[in-house]
N, C-alpha and C positions, 0 to 999 in steps of 0.2 A: 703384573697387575696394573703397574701407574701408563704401558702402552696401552691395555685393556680398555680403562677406564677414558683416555685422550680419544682415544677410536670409538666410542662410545660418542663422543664429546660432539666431536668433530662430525660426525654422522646425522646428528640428532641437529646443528648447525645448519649440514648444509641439504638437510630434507626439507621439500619444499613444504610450507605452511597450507593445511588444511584454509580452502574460502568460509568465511561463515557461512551458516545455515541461511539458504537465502531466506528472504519475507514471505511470507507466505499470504501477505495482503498485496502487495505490491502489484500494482496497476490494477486490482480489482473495482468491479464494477456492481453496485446493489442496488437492482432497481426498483427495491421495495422496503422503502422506509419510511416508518412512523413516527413524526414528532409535534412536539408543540412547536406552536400554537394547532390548539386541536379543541371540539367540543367531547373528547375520550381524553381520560388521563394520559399522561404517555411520560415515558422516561427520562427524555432527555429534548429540549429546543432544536430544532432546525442548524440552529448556528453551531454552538455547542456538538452537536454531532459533525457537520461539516469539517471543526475544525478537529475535531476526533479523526474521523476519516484521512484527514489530509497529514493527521502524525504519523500514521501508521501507513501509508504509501499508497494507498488504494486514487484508484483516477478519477471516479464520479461514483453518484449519490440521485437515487431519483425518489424526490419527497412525494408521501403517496398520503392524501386524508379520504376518507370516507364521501365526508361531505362539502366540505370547502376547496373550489381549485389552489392547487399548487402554484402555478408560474407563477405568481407575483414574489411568493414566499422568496424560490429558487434565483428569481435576478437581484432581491437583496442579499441573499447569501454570500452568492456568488461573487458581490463587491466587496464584502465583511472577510470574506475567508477567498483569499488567492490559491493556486494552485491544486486548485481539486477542480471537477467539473460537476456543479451541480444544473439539477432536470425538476421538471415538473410535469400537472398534471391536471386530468377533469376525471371524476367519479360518478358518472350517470345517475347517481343515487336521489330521492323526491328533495333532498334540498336544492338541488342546482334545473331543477324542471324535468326529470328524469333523461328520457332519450328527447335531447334539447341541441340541435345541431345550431341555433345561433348562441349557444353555451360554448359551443366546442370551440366555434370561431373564433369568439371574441377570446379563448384561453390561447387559440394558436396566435393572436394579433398583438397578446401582452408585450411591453417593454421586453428585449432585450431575447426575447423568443426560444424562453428557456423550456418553455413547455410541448411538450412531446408524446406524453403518454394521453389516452383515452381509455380507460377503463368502464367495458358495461358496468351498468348497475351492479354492485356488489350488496351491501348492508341490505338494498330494499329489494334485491331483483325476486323475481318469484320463488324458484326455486327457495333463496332465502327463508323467506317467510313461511311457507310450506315445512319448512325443519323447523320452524323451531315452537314453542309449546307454549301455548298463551293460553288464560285464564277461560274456561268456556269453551276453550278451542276456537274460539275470535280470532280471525285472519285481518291484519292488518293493510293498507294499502301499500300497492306494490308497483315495482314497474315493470311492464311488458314489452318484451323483445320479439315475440311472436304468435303467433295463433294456427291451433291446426296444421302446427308442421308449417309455417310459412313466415318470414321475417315478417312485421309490421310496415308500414310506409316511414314512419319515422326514425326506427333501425335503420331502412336505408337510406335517408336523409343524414343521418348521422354518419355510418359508412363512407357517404359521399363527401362531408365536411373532411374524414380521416384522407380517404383519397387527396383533396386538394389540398394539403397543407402536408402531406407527407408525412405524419404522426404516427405513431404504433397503438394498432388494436389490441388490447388485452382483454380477454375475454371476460374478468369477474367472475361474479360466483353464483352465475348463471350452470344452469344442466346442463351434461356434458353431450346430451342431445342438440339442445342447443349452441351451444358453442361450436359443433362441428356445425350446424347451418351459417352461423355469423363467418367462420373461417371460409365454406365457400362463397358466399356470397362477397366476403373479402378479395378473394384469388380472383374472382368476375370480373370486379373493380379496377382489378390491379394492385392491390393494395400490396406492400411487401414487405411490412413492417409487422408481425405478428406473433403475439405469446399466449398462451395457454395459463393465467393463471392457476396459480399452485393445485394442479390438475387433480391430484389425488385427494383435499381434501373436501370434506361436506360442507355446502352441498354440491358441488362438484361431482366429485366421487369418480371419475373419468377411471375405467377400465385400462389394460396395457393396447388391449386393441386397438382402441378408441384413439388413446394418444398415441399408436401409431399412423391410424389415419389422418390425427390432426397434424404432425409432422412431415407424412407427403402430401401434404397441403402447404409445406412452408413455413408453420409456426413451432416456433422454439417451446418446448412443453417446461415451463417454471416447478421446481421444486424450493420450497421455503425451509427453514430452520426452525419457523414458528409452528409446522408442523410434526417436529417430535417433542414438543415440549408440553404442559399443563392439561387439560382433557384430552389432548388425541391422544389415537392411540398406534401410529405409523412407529417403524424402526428405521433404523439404518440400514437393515438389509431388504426391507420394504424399496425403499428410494435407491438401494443399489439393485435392486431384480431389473427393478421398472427403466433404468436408465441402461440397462444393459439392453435392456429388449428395445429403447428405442433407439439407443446410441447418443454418448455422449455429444457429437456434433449437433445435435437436436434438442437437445438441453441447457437450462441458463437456471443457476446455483443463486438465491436469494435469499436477505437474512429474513424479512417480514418481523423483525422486531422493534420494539417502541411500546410495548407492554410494562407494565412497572415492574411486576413478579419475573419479568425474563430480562435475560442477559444484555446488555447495549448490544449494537447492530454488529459492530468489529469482531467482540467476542465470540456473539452466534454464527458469526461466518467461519470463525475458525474453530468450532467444537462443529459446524456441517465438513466443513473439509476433514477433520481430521476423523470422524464418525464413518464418513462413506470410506477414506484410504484404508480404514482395517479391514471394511468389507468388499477390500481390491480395487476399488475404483484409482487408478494411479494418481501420483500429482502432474502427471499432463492432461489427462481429462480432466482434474477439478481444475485446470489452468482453462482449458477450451470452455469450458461452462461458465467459468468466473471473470471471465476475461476478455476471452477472443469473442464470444456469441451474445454476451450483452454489446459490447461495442461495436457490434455489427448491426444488433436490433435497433441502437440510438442514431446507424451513420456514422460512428467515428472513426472509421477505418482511415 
């Protein structure tokens, strides 16, 4: 028994030690964060999440408002909190002049030239507005990215601001009609910096087909976190059909949280990961979406 039990001993000694379970945020990349300072309530500060982000091992952070640009936010951050990489942004929405290409400029020309993202009109674009139910059925003023199936002059004035400063298009929450016009007209450009805002939801509503044409087009098709959560009504085997049909190399994984009723952005990115791994998505593909294709969308290769 007392050899039994040494042989046991001794065995259990010299097996090698299980690695931890690695991070599962580790080097991740969220291009879509909501904080204060904000004229919408929001969860958590700018800093405060930065410095969230950067406990938890994640690389960069891209502050996203509605209505006020980001880059000024992001190069104070970025001196408050070392060691993460944070980004910013312009939101075409009627606070900033809507489709305002010496907006977009003067946001690529900020100190410290943190800002990268362009996002169409979101809050005010047409589509928008069109969904949602006002009193009288009174349409509010909107912004216009096209007419008649044909970009506007100012869409591509804007385009062209994206082209010279090398920034990434995001499409907003423009129709998914639309957004494949702005993508070609992007690809004409040259532009090759390109995402699909969170494609699937409304008023978006982008079909599988769709986002597959928008991806041999070259834009990464955005799936968010903030869409299985409070009125939508997407699943996790929604966001895995759709990603299988287009292929995870074409996909970029976002928390879109900063809501007060939903989770901080860290937690939402690890109840998306661990949501889509049940319904097979591996953790190398949520590593290529979370990781490797936003760092590619920003240039950080």
């Amino acid at each position: 028994m007392k050899h039994t039990l040494l042989a046991a001993l001794l065995c259990a000694l010299l097996s090698p030690i299980a690695p931890a379970q690695a991070n599962p945020l580790a080097g991740v990349i969220d291009i879509h964060a909501h904080t204060a300072p904000d004229s919408t309530p929001r969860s958590i500060d700018a800093i405060d999440l930065a410095r969230l982000a950067q406990s938890k091992g994640m690389r960069a952070i891209v502050l996203k408002n509605h209505f006020a640009p980001t880059a000024s936010d992001a190069y104070l951050v970025q001196k408050v909190v070392p060691g993460i990489q944070i980004f910013g942004g312009i939101d075409l929405n009627l606070s900033v002049g809507g489709m305002n290409p010496a907006a977009v400029e003067k946001m690529a020309l900020t100190t410290g030239h943190h800002g990268k993202f362009v996002w169409m009109s979101t809050y005010d674009s047409h589509a928008a507005v069109l969904a949602e139910k006002t009193p009288q059925g009174r349409a509010r003023p909107y912004v216009a990215i096209a007419r008649n199936g044909a970009l506007l002059a100012e869409t591509r004035a804007v385009l062209a601001m994206i082209k010279k400063y090398d920034l990434v298009m995001a499409t907003g929450h423009n129709s998914a009609e639309e957004d494949l016009l702005l993508l070609r007209e992007s690809r004409a450009l040259g532009i090759t910096h390109l995402v699909v805002t969170h494609a699937m939801l409304s008023p978006i509503n982008m079909t599988i087909p769709q986002m597959q044409q928008a991806a041999a087009m070259g834009a990464y098709i955005e799936f968010v976190y903030n869409g299985l959560t409070g009125d939508h009504t997407f699943t996790f085997a929604d966001y895995a059909r759709a990603i299988r049909a287009v292929g995870p190399e074409h996909c970029i994984l976002s928390s879109d949280m900063g809501q007060p009723s939903n989770p901080l952005h860290p937690d939402g990115l690890l109840a998306l990961f661990a949501g889509l791994e049940k319904e097979g998505i591996t953790p190398t593909e949520v590593g290529t979406m979370s990781r490797s294709n936003p760092a590619h969308l920003l240039g950080l290769e």
